[in-house]
C-alpha positions in Angstrom: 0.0 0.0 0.0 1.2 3.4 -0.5 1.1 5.9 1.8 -0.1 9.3 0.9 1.8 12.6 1.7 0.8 14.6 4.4 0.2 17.6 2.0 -2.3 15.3 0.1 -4.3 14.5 3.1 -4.6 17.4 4.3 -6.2 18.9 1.3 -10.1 19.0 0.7 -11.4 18.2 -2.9 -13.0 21.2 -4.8 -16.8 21.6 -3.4 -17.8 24.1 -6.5 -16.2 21.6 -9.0 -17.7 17.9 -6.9 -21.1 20.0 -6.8 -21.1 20.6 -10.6 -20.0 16.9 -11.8 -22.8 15.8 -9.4 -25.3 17.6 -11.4 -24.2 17.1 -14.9 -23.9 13.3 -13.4 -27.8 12.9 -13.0 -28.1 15.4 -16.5 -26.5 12.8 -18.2 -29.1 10.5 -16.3 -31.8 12.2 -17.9 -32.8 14.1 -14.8 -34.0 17.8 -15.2 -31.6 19.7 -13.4 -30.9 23.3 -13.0 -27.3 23.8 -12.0 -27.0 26.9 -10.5 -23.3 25.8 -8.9 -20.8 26.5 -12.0 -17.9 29.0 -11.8 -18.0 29.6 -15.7 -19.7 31.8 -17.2 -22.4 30.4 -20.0 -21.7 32.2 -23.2 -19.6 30.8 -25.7 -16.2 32.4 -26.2 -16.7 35.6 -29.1 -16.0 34.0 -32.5 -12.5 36.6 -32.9 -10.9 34.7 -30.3 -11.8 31.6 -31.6 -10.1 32.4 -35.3 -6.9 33.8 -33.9 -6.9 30.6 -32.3 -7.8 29.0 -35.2 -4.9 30.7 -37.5 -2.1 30.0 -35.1 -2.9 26.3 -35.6 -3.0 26.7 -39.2 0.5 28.3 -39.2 2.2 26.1 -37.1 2.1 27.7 -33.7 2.3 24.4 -31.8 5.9 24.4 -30.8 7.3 25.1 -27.0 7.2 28.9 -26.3 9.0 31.2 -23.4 8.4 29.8 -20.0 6.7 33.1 -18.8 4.6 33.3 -22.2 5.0 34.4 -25.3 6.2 38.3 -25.5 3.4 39.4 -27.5 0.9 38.3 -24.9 2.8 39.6 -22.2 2.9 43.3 -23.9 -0.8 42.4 -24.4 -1.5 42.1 -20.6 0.7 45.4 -19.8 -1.1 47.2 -22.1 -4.8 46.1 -20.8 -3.2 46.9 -16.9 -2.5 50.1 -18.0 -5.6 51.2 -20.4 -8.1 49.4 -17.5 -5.9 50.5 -14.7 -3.2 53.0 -15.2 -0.8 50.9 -14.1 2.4 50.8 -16.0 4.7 47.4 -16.2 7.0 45.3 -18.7 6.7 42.6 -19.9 9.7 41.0 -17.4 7.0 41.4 -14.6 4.6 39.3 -16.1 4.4 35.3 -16.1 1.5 33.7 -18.1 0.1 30.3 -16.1 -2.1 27.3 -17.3 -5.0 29.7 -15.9 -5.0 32.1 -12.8 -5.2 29.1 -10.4 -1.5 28.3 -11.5 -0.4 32.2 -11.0 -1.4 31.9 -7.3 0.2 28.7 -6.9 3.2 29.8 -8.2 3.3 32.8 -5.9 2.4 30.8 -2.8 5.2 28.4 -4.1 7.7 31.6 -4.3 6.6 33.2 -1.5 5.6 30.8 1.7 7.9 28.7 3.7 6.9 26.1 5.8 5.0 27.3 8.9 4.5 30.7 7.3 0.6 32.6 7.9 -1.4 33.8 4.6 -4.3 35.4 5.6 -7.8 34.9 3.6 -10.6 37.2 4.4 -13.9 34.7 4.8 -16.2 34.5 2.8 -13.5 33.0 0.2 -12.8 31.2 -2.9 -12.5 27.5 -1.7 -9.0 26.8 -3.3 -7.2 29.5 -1.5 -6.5 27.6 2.0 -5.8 24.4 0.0 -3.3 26.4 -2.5 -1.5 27.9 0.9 -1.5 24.4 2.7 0.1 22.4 -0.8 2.5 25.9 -0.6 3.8 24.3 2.9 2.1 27.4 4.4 -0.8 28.1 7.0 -3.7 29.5 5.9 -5.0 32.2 8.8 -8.7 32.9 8.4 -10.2 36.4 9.1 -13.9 36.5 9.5 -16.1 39.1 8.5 -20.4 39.8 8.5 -22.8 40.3 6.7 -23.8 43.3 8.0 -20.7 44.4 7.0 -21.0 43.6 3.6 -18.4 41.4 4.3 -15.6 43.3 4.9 -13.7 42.7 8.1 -13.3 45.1 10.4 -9.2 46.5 10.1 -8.7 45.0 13.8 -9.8 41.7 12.7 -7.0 41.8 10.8 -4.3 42.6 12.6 -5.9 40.3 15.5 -4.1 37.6 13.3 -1.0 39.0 12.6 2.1 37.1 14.1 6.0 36.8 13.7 4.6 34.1 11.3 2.3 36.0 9.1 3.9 37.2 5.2 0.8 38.0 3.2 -2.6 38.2 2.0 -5.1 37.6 -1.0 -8.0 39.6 -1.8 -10.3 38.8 -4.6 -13.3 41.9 -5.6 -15.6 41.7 -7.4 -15.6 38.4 -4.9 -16.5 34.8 -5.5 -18.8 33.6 -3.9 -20.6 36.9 -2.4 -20.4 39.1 -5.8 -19.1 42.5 -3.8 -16.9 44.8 -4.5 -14.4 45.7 -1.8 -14.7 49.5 -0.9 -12.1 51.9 -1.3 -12.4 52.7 2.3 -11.5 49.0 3.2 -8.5 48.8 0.6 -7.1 51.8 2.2 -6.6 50.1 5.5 -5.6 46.8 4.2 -3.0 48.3 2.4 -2.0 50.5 5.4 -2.1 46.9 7.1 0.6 45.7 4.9 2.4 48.1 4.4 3.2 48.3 8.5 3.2 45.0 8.8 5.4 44.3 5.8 2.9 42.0 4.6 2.5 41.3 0.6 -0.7 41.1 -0.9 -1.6 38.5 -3.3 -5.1 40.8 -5.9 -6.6 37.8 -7.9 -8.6 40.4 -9.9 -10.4 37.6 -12.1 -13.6 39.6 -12.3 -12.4 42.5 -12.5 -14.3 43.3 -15.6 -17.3 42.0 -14.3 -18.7 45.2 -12.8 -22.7 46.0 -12.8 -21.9 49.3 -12.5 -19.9 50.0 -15.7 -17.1 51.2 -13.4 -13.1 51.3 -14.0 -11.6 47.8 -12.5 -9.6 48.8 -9.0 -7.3 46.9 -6.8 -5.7 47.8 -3.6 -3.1 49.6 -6.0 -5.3 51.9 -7.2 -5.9 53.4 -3.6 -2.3 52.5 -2.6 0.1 53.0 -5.6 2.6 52.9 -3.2 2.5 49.4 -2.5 3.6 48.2 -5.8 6.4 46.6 -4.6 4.3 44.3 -2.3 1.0 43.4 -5.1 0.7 40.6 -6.7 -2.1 41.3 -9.5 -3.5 37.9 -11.0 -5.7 37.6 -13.2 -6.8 35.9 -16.8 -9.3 35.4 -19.7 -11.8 32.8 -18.3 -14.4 34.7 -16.6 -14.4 37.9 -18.7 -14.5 36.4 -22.1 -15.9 33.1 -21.5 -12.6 30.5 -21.7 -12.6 28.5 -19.1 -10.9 25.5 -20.8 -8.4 27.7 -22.6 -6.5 27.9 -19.2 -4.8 31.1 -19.9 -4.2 33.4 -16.9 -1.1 35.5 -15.9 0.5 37.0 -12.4 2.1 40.3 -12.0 4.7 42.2 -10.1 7.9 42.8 -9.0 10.4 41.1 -11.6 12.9 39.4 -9.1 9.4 37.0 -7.9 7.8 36.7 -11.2 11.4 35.2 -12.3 10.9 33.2 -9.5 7.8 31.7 -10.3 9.0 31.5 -13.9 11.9 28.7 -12.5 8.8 26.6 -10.6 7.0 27.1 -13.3 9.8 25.4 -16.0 9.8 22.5 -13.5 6.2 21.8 -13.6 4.1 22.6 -16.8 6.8 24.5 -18.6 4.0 27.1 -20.2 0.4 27.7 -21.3 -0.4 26.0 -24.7 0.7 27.5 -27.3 -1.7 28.8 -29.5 -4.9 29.2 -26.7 -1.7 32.3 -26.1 -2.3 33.6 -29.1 -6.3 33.5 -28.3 -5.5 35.2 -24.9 -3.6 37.8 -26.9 -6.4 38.5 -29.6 -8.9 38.4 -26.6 -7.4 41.7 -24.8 -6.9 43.6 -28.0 -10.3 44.0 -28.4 -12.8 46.5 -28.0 -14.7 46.2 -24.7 -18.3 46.2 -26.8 -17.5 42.5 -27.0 -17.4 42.1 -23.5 -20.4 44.3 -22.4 -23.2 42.6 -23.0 -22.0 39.4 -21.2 -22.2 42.2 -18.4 -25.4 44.0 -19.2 -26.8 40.3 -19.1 -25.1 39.0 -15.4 -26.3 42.4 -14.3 -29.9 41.5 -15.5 -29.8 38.2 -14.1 -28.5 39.5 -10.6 -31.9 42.0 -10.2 -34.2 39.4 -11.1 -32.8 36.5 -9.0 -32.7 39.2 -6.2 -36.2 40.0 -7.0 -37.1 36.4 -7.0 -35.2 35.5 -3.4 -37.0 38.5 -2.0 -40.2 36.8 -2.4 -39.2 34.0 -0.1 -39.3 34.1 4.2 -36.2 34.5 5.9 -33.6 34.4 2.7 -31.0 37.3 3.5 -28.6 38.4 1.0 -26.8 41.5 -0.4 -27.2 42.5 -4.3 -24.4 41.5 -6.1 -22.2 44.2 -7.8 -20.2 42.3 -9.9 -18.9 38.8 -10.7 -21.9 36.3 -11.5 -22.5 35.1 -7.5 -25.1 35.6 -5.3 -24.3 34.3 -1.7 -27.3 33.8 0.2 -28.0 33.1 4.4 -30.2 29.7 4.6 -29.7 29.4 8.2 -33.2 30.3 9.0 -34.3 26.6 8.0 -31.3 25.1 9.7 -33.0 22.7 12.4 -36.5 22.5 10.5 -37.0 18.5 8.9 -37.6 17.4 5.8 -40.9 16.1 4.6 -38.9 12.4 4.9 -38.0 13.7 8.2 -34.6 14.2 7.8 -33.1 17.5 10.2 -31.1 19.9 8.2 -28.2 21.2 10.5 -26.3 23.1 7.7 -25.1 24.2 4.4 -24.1 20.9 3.1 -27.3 19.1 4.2 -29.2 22.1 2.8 -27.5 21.6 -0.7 -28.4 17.9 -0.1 -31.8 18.4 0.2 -32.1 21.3 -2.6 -30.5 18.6 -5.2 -32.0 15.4 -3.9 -36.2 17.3 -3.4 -35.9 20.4 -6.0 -33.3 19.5 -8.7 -31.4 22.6 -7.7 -27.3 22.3 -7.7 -26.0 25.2 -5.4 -23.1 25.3 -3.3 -22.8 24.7 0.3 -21.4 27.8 2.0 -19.2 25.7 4.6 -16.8 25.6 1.3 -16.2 29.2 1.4 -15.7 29.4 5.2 -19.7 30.5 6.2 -21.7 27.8 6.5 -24.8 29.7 7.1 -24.6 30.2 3.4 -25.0 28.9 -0.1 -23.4 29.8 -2.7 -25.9 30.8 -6.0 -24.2 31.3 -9.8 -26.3 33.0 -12.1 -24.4 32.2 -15.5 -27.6 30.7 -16.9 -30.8 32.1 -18.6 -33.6 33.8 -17.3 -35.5 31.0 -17.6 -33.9 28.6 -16.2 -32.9 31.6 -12.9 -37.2 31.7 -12.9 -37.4 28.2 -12.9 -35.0 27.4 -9.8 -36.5 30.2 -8.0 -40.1 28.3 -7.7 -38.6 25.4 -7.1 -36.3 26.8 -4.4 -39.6 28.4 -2.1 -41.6 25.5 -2.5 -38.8 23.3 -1.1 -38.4 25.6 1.4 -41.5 26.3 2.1 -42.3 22.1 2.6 -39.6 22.2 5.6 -41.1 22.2 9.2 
């Protein structure tokens, strides 16, 4: 028998993707479904992508490229940091990753010793303790409240500071709650950081992704200043649909991006070739070809909110960006089944909603809140409608 690493058993599977193979499990079945647990977005990628894609295949470009990416793509991300942004960088500060989940992997790998602290503001993407655990490091959890909007209180923060502690990740617009950090709240995390000499780890993946039609922002953009200590990661798959392409990129100071660039030749080398060359085509254009993905999430977000509202004891906040809404169940925590079965949390709560109403959403114990479920609305209208009724009337048969 082998015997498993320590690293490996400490790690917890994916809930978003186990959720999501679960559903398309009993789809395939022939069971109607509505999946409202996928982290992709539900349009196809735009057809210019797809051809550049297309003509780098037809020419050839299948061979090994640059470890950090191509140089083309790499000008291609400094150029979009800087017309989204304002941020100015070279291409030398830029790797290019088998998608954004690699760029904070690499970091983590470049950055975290055995024993160190990472902090991860609660509610949070799920792979962010695992990625810090793999990394050797400790994952330090900072909680936060709703009535908050989910930011933590500055206090919080340095309440779990040690000798141990080296940095931090934020992620806004946020999966799973679909908020926007304030500018207020990136001001004293990066006044944090900067004390504390902490380094701060932006995965800015939805960055794009704003209902308001406002300019992207990091903690740089209130704290230019802190250059020296951000990390900005980010990629193509939310904002123009490419999931599978798994093209993202991390950026910052050259002497750690080369750093991540030697992991990164003694793991997967580099991102495919020629899904480079559809990254590359993908931020050269216009950002009418992104907009309406946007105009649509932002439709969807009102009428699921509009929809939840109709149901007893749901609380939630309006998502401003991203496609997430992340929504307090706890009210029918305790209350049984019509089989008689007690529902003492978010994973029994998902159980139920899957097994009684056909509805796949995430459990909110995944995140670090389990008082919550996490809700994607990259679907249609329809379909958002349809979930909804089934949703209260499963609720609604608890006692």
């Amino acid at each position: 028998m082998f015997k498993l690493s320590e690293r490996v058993r400490a790690l917890r599977p994916s809930a978003t993707l186990a959720v999501d193979a679960k559903a398309k499990a009993l789809k395939e079945q022939g069971v109607d479904v509505i999946n409202l647990s996928a982290g992709e977005p539900d349009f196809d990628t735009p057809g210019p992508i797809k051809e550049a894609c297309i003509s780098a295949l037809n020419e050839g470009f299948t061979k090994y490229t640059p470890t950090p990416g191509i140089l083309s793509l790499r000008r291609a991300i400094c150029e979009r940091l800087e017309r989204d942004y304002g941020f100015k960088y070279q291409p030398d500060e830029v790797i290019v990753t088998s998608g954004a989940k690699q760029a904070i992997f690499n970091l983590i790998l470049a950055l975290v010793d055995p024993g160190n602290e990472v902090l991860i503001l609660s509610p949070y993407w799920v792979s962010y303790p695992e990625i810090v655990i793999c990394g050797g490091g400790v994952p330090k959890i900072v909680e936060s409240k709703f009535e908050k909007r989910f930011e933590p209180e500055p206090e919080e923060i340095i309440k779990q500071i040690t000798s141990k502690t080296v940095g931090i990740i934020l992620n806004s617009p946020s999966n799973p709650t679909g908020l926007i950090y304030s500018r207020d709240f990136l001001k004293a995390v990066a006044e944090i950081a900067e004390r504390h000499g902490l380094w701060v780890i932006s995965d800015d993946i939805y960055d794009r992704l704003r209902f308001d039609r406002g300019r992207p922002e990091n903690i740089l953009s209130v704290a230019p200043g802190l250059r020296d200590q951000v990390f900005i990661v980010n990629g193509v798959s939310k904002t123009y649909a490419m999931t599978g392409w798994r093209i993202g990129w991390a950026v910052g100071p050259k002497e750690v991006i080369s750093a991540c660039s030697k992991i990164q030749g003694q793991s997967t080398s580099h991102a495919t070739s020629f899904a480079q060359k559809g990254a590359e085509k993908a931020l050269k254009l216009e950002d009418h070809i992104v907009q309406p993905m946007v105009e649509a999430y932002a439709r969807r977000a009102k009428l699921l909110c509009k929809l939840l509202e109709e149901i007893p004891e749901l609380r939630f906040i309006e998502p401003q960006g991203a496609f997430y809404l992340f929504a307090d169940f706890s009210s029918y925590y305790g209350k049984k089944t019509p089989d008689g079965k007690v529902i003492n949390g978010s994973v029994e709560m998902a159980e139920y909603l899957l097994e009684s109403a056909r509805i796949a959403l995430v459990p909110g114990v995944a995140f670090g809140d389990d008082k919550f479920l996490r809700i994607s609305f990259a679907t249609s209208e329809e379909n958002i409608e349809r979930a909804c009724r089934r949703l209260k009337e499963a609720l609604l048969s608890l006692s």
